[in-house]
MIMITI-408992 format. One record per residue: x, y, z of N, C-alpha, C, O in turn. Coordinates in pm, whole numbers, padded with zeros to 5 digits, always signed. Layout:
% residues N
XYZXYZXYZXYZ;...
% end
This chain:
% residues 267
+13047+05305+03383+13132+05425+03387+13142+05474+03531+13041+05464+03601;+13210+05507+03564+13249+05595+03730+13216+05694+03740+13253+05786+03667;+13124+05708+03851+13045+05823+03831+13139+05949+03904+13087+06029+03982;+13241+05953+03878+13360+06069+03890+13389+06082+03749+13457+06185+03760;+13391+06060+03639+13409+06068+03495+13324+06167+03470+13358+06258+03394;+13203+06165+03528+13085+06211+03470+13098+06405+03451+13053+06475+03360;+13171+06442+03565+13203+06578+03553+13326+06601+03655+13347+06719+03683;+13412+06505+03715+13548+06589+03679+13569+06620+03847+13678+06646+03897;+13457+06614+03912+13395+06628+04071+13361+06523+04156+13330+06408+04122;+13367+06559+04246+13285+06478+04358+13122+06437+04354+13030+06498+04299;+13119+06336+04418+12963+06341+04391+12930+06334+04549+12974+06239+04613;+12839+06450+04622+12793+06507+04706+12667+06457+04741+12595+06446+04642;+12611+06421+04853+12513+06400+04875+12455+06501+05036+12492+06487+05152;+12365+06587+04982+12361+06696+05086+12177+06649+05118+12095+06614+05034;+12157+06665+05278+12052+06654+05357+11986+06816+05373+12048+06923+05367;+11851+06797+05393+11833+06941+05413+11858+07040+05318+11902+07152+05345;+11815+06977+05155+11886+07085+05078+11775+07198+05060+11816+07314+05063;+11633+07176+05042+11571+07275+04994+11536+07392+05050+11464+07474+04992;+11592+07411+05188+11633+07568+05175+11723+07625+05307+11784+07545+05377;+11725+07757+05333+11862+07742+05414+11964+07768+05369+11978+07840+05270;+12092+07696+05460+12238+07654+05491+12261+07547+05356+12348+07562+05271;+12154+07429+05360+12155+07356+05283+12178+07367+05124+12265+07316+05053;+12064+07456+05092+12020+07561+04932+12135+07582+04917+12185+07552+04809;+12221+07646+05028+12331+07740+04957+12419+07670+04925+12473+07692+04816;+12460+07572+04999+12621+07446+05011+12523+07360+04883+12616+07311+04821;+12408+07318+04816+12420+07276+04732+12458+07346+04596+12519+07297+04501;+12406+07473+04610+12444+07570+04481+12561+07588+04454+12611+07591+04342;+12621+07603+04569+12760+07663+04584+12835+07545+04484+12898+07564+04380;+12805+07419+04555+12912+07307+04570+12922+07238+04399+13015+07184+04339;+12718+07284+04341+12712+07220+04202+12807+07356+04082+12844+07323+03969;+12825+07483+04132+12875+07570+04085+13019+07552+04057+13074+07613+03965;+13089+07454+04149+13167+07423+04158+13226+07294+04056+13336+07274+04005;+13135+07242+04054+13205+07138+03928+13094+07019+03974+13030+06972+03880;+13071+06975+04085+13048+06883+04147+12934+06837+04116+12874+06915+04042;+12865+06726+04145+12737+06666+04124+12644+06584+04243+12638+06472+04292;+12581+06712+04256+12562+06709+04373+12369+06674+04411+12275+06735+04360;+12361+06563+04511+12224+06495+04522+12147+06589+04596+12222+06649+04673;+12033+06626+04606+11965+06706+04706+11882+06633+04777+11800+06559+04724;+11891+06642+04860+11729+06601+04953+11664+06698+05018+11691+06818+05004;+11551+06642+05111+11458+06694+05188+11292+06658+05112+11265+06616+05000;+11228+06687+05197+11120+06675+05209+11035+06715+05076+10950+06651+05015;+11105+06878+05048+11037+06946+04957+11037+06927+04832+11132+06959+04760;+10930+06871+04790+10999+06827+04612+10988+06935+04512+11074+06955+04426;+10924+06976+04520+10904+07147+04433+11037+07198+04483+11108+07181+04384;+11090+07234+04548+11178+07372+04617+11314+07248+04530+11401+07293+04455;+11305+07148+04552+11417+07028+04475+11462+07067+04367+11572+07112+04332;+11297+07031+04280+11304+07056+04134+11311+07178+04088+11253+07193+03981;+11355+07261+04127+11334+07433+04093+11500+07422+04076+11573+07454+03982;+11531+07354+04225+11725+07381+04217+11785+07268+04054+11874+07310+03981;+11739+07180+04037+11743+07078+03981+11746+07123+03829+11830+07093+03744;+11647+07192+03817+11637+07227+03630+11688+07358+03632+11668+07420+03528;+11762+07431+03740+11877+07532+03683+12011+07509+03709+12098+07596+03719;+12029+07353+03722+12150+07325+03696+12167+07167+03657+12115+07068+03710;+12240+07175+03570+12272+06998+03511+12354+06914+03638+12364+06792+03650;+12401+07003+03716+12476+06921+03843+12436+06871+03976+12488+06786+04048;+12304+06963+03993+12139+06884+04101+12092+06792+04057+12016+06782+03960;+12142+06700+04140+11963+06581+04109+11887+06547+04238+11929+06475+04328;+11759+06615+04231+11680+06613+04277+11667+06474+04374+11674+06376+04299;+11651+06435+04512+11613+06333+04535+11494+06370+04645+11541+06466+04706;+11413+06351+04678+11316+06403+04778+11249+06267+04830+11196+06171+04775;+11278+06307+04968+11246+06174+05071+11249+06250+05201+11310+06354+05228;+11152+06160+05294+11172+06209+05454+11241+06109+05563+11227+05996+05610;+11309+06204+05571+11446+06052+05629+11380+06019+05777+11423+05922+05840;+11287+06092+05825+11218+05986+05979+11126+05887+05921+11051+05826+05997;+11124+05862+05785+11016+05750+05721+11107+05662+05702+11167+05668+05594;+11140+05565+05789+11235+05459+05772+11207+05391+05627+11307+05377+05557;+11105+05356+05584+11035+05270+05505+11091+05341+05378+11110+05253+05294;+11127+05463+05329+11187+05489+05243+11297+05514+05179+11319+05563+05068;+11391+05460+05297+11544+05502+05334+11613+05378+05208+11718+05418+05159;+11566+05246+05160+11599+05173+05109+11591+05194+04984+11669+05145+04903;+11460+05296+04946+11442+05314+04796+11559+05420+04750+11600+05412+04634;+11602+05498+04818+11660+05635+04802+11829+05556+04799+11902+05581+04703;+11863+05490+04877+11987+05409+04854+12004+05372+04707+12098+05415+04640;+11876+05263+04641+11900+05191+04517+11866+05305+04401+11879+05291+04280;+11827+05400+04458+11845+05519+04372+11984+05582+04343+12041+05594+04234;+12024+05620+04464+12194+05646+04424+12253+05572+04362+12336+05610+04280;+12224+05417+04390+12359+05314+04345+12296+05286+04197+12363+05215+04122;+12177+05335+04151+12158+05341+04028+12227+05436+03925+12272+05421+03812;+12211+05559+04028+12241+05711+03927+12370+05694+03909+12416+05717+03797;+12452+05650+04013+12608+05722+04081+12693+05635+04136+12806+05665+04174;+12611+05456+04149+12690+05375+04253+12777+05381+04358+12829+05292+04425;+12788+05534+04362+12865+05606+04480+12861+05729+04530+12853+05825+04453;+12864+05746+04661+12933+05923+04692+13023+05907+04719+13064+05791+04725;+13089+05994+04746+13252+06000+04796+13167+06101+04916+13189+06066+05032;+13095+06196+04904+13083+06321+05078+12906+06293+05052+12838+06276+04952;+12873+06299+05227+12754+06311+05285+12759+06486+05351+12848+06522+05428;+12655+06570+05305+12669+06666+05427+12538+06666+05488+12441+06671+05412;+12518+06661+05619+12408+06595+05732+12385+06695+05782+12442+06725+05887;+12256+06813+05699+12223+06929+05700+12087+06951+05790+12068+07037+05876;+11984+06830+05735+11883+06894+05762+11870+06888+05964+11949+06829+06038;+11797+06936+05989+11715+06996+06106+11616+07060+06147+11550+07128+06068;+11587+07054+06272+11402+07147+06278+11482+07198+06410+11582+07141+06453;+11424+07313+06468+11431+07366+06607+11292+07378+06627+11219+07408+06532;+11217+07345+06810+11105+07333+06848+11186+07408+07040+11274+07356+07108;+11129+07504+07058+11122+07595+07218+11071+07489+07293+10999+07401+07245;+11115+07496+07441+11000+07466+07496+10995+07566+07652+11091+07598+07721;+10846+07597+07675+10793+07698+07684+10790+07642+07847+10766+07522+07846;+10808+07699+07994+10749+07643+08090+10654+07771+08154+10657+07887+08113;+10573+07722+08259+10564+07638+08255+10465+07513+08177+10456+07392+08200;+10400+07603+08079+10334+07525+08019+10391+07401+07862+10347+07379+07749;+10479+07363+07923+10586+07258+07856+10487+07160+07772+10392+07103+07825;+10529+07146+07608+10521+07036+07525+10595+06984+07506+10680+07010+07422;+10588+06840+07617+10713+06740+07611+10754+06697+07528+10872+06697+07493;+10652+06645+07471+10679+06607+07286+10747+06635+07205+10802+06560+07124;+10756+06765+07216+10883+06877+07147+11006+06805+07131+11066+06791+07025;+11051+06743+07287+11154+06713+07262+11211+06590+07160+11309+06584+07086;+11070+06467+07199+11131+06361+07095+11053+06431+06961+11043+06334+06887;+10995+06539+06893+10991+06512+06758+11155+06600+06684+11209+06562+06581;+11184+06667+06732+11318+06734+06752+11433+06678+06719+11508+06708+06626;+11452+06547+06848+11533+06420+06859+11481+06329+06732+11555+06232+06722;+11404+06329+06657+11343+06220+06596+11414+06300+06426+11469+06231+06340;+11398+06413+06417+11476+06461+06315+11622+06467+06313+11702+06399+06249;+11639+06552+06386+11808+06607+06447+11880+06472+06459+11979+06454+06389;+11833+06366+06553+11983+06322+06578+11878+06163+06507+11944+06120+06413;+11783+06100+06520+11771+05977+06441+11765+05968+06314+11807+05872+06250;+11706+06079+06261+11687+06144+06100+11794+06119+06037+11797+06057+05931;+11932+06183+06120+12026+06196+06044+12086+06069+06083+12168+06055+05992;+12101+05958+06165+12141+05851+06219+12060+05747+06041+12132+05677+05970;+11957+05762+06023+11853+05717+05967+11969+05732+05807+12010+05633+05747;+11990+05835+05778+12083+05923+05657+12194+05828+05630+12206+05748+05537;+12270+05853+05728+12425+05751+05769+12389+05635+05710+12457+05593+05616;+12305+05583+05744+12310+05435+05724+12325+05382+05579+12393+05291+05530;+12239+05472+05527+12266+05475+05396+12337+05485+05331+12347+05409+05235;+12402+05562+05349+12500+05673+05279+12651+05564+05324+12732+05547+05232;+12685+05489+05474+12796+05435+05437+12843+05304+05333+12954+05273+05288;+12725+05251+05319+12761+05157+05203+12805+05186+05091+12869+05100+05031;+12786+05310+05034+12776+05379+04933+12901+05474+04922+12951+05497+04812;+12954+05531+05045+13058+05571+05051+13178+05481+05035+13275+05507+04964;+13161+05371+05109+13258+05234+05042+13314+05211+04920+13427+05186+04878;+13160+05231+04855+13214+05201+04698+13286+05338+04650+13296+05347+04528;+13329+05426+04712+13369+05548+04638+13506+05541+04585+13571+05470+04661;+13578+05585+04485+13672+05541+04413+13803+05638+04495+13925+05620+04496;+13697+05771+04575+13826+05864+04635+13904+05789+04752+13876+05685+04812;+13977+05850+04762+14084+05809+04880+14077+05751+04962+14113+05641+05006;+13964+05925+05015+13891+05942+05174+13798+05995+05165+13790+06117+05150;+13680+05898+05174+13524+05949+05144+13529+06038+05246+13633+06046+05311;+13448+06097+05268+13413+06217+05392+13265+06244+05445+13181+06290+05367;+13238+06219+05560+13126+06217+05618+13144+06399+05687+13237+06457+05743;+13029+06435+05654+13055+06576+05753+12915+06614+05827+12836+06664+05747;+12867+06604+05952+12723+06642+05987+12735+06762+06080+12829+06775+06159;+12612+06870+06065+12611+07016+06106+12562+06982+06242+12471+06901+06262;+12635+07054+06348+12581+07016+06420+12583+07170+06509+12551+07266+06438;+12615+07200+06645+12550+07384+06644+12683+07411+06768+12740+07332+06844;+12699+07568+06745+12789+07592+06912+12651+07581+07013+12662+07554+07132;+12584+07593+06978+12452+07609+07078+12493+07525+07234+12462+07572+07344;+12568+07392+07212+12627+07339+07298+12734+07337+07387+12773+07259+07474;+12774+07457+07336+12910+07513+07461+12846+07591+07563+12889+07589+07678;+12727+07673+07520+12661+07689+07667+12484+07641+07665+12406+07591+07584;+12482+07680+07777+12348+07672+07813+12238+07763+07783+12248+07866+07850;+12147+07761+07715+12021+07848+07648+11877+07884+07732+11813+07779+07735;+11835+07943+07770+11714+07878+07833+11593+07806+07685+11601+07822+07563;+11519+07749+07746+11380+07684+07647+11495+07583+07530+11441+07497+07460;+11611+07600+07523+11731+07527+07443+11709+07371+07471+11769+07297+07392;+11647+07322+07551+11665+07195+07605+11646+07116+07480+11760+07093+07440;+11547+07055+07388+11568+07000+07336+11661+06982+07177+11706+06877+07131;+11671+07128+07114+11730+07138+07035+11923+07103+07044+12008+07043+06978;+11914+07194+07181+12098+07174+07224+12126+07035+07260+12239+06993+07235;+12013+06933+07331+12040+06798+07351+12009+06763+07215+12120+06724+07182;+11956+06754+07140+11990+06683+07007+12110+06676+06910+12145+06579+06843;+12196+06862+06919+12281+06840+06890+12398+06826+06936+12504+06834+06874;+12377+06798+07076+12511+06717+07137+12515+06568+07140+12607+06497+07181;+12405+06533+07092+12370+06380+07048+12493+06336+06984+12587+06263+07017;+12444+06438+06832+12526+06434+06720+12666+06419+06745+12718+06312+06713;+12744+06517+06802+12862+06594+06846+12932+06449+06891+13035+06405+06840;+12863+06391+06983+12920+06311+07043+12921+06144+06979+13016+06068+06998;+12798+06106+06904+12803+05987+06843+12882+06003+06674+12901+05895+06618;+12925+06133+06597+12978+06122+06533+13139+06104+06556+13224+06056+06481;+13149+06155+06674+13329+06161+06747+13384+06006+06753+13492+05957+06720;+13278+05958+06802+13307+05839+06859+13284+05763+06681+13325+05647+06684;+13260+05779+06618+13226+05729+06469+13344+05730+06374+13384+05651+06289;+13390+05859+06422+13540+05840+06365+13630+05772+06373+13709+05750+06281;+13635+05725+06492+13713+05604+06559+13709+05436+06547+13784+05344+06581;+13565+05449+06472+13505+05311+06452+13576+05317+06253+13632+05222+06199;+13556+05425+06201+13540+05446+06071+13705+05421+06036+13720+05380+05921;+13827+05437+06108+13928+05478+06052+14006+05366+05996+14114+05397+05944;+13955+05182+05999+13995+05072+05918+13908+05094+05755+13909+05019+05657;+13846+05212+05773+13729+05212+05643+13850+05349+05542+13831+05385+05426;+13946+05388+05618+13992+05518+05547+13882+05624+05503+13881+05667+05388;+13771+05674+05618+13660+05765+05606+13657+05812+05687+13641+05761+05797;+13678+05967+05655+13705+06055+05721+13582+06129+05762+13488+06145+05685;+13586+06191+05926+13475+06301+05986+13479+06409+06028+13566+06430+06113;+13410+06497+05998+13432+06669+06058+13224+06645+06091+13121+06591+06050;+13282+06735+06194+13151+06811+06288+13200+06967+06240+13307+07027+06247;+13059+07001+06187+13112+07179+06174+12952+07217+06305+12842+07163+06325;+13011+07310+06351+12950+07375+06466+12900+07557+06420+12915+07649+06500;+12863+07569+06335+12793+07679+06303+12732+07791+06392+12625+07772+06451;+12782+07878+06400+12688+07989+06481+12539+08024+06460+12462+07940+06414;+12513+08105+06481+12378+08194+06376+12396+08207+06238+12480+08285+06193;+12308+08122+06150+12286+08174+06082+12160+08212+05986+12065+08133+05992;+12149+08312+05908+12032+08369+05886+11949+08267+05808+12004+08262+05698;+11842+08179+05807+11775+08100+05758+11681+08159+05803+11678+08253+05883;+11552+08070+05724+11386+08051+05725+11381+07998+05908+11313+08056+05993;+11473+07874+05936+11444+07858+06063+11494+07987+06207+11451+08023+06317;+11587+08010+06133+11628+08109+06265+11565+08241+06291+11557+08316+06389;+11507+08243+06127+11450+08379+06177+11257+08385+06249+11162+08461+06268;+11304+08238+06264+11176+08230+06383+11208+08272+06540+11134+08258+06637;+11329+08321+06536+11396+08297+06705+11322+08469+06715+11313+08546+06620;+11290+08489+06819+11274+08633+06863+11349+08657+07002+11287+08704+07098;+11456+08630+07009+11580+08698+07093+11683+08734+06976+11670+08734+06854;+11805+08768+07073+11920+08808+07009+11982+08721+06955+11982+08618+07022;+12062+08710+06821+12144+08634+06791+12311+08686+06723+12345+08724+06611;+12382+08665+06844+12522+08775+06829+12582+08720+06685+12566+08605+06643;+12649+08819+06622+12732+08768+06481+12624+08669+06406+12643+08548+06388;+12532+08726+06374+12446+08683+06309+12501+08646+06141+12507+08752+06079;+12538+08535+06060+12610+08526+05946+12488+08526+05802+12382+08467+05780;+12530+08577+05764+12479+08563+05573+12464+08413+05575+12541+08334+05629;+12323+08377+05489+12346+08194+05461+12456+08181+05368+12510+08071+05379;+12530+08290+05243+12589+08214+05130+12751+08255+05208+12863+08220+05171;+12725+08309+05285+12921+08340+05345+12930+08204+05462+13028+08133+05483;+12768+08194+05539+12852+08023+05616+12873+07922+05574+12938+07832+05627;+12783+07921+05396+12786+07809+05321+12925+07810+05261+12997+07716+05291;+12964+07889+05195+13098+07940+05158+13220+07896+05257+13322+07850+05206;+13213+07908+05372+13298+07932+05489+13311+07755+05524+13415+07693+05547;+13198+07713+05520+13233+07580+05562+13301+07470+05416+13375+07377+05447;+13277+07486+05307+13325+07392+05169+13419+07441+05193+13505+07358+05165;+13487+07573+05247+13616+07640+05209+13707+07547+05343+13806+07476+05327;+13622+07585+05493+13708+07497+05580+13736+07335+05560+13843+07273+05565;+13606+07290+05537+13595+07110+05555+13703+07079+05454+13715+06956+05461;+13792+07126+05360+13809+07087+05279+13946+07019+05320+13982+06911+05273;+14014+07088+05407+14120+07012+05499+14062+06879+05558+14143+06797+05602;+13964+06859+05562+13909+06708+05661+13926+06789+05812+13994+06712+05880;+13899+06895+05882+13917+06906+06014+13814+06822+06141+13692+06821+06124;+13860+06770+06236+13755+06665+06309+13624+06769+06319+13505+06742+06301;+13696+06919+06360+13574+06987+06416+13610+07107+06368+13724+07151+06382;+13497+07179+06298+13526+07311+06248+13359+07377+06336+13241+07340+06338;+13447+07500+06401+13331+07580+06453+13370+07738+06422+13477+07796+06436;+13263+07778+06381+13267+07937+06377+13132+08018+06355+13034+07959+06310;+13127+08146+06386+13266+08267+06447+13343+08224+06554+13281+08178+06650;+13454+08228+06557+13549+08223+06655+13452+08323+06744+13383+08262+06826;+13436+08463+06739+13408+08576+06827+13275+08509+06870+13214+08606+06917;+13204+08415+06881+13091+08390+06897+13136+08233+07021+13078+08218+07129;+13250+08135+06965+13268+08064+07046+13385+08090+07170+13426+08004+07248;+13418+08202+07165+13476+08321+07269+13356+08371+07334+13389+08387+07451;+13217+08409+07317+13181+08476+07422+13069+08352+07496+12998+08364+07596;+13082+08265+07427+13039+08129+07461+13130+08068+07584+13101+07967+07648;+13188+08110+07594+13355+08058+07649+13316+08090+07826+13387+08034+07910;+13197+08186+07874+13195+08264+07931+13095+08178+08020+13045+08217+08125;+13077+08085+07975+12912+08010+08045+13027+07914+08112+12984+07857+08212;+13160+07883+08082+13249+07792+08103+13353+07813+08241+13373+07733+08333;+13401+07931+08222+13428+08040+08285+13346+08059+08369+13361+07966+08449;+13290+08104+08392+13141+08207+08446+13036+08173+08461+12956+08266+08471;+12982+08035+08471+12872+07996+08466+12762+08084+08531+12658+08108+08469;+12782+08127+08645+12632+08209+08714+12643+08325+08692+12543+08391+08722;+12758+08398+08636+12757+08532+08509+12650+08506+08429+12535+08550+08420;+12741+08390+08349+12627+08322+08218+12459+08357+08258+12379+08445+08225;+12455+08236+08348+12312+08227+08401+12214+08376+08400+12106+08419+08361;+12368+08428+08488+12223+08547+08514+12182+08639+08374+12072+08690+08351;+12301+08643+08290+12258+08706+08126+12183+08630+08082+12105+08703+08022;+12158+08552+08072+12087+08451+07980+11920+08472+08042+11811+08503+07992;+11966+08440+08171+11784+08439+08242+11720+08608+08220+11605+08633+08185;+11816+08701+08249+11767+08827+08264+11731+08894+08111+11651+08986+08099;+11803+08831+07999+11741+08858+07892+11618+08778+07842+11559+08835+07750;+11561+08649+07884+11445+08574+07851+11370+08623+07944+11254+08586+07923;+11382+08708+08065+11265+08760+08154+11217+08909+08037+11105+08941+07998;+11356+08975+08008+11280+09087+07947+11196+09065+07852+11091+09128+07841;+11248+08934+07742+11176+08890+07625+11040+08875+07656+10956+08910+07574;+11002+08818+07784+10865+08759+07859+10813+08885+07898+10693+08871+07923;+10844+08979+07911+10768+09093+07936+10732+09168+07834+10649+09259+07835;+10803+09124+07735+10766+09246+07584+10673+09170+07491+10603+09217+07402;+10687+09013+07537+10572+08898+07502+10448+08971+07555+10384+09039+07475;+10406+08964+07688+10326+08982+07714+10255+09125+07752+10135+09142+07773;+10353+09216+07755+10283+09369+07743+10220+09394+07531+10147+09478+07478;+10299+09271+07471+10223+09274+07321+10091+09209+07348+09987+09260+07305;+10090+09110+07410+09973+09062+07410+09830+09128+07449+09718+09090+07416;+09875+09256+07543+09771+09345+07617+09750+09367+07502+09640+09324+07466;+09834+09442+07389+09784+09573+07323+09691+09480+07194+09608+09533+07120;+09724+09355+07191+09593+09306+07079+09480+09277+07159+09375+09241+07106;
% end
């Protein structure tokens, strides 16, 4: 049977589902009709989404464990023999601090962000092949973080310009396959991970309005969907303005470093 019979939908395969950006674009998307795979790491946080809806199925794997990337394939082509959409969610953010720098930071970062999800792909295009739709659709999250410059940003913003740039060029390889790519470029938004950041984060978004915002945009196939607009406008300014930029950027991580460490007196 075709596993598009089964309910009338797409069958979705989302990275990074158990919590987040991810949580929400899977709820959203199984609310929707669709039947939709979850991953990540977390198998509890999986199975919780999983048995309150007949349209989750749980898959839990860690995509930097190469060694398991093969079982999770013959799993799909068991359940579903196909997806028609990948969404290439998950991610970690790691600072790095000078001058007392953990280099490391950067490749375990790189080792999620941009091979993790390289690791994902691989999978996922055989499988998209077999899909009965049109134009399967590949879509991976990737950040505005990369229109300017951040301080301590180094490894997170190079990971996702990794992305940015090896999925662009992917599209171009993909288009004798009739498989289509969007990069969505996300601003702030409110997650478990971001609300580890202790600076500012302008136009800070709801997780279920960016989750919302992006099924609602991708749905055109756009190469690149980024938003808030008002967010990649004042981004615009490091472009423009670079030693403007600079000096906002540095003069707000000096104040941050002083309210760091006048806390530290008072414990």
């Amino acid at each position: 049977m075709s596993h598009n019979s089964l309910s009338g939908g797409k069958v979705i395969w989302i990275t990074g589902a158990s919590s987040g950006l991810g949580r929400s674009l899977v709820l959203l998307l199984a609310s929707q009709g669709h039947q939709v795979i979850a991953s990540a790491r977390d198998k509890n946080a999986l199975q919780k989404m999983e048995a309150d809806s007949s349209n989750i199925c749980a898959m839990p794997f860690d995509m930097v464990d190469e060694s398991s990337l093969a079982s999770v394939q013959i799993e799909i082509e068991q359940k579903f023999s196909a997806i028609d959409q990948i969404i290439l969610n998950a991610g970690t953010c790691e600072y790095l601090d000078f001058p007392d720098t953990d280099w490391c930071a950067i490749r375990r970062v790189m080792e999620v962000n941009y091979f993790g999800t390289i690791n994902c792909l691989k999978v996922a295009l055989p499988l998209l092949r077999n899909s009965s739709a049109l134009r399967p659709h590949i879509v991976v999250i990737a950040s505005q973080v990369t229109n300017a410059p951040f301080p301590r940003s180094e490894a997170y913003g190079a990971s996702k310009a990794a992305l940015q740039y090896f999925f662009d060029s992917l599209r171009i390889d993909l288009i004798p396959d009739s498989v289509d790519v969007t990069v969505v470029n996300p601003g702030f938004v409110d997650t478990p991970l971001t609300r580890k950041n202790n600076f500012d984060m302008p136009f800070l978004m709801d997780v279920d309005q960016a989750a919302s915002r992006i099924i609602k945009n991708i749905a055109s196939r756009p190469r690149v969907y980024s938003f808030p607009k008002r967010l990649r406008g004042l981004l615009l300014i490091s472009k423009l303005l670079p030693s403007v930029w600079q000096k906002m950027v540095s003069q707000k991580e000096s104040n941050a470093a002083v309210e760091k460490a006048s806390e530290h007196k008072k414990q």
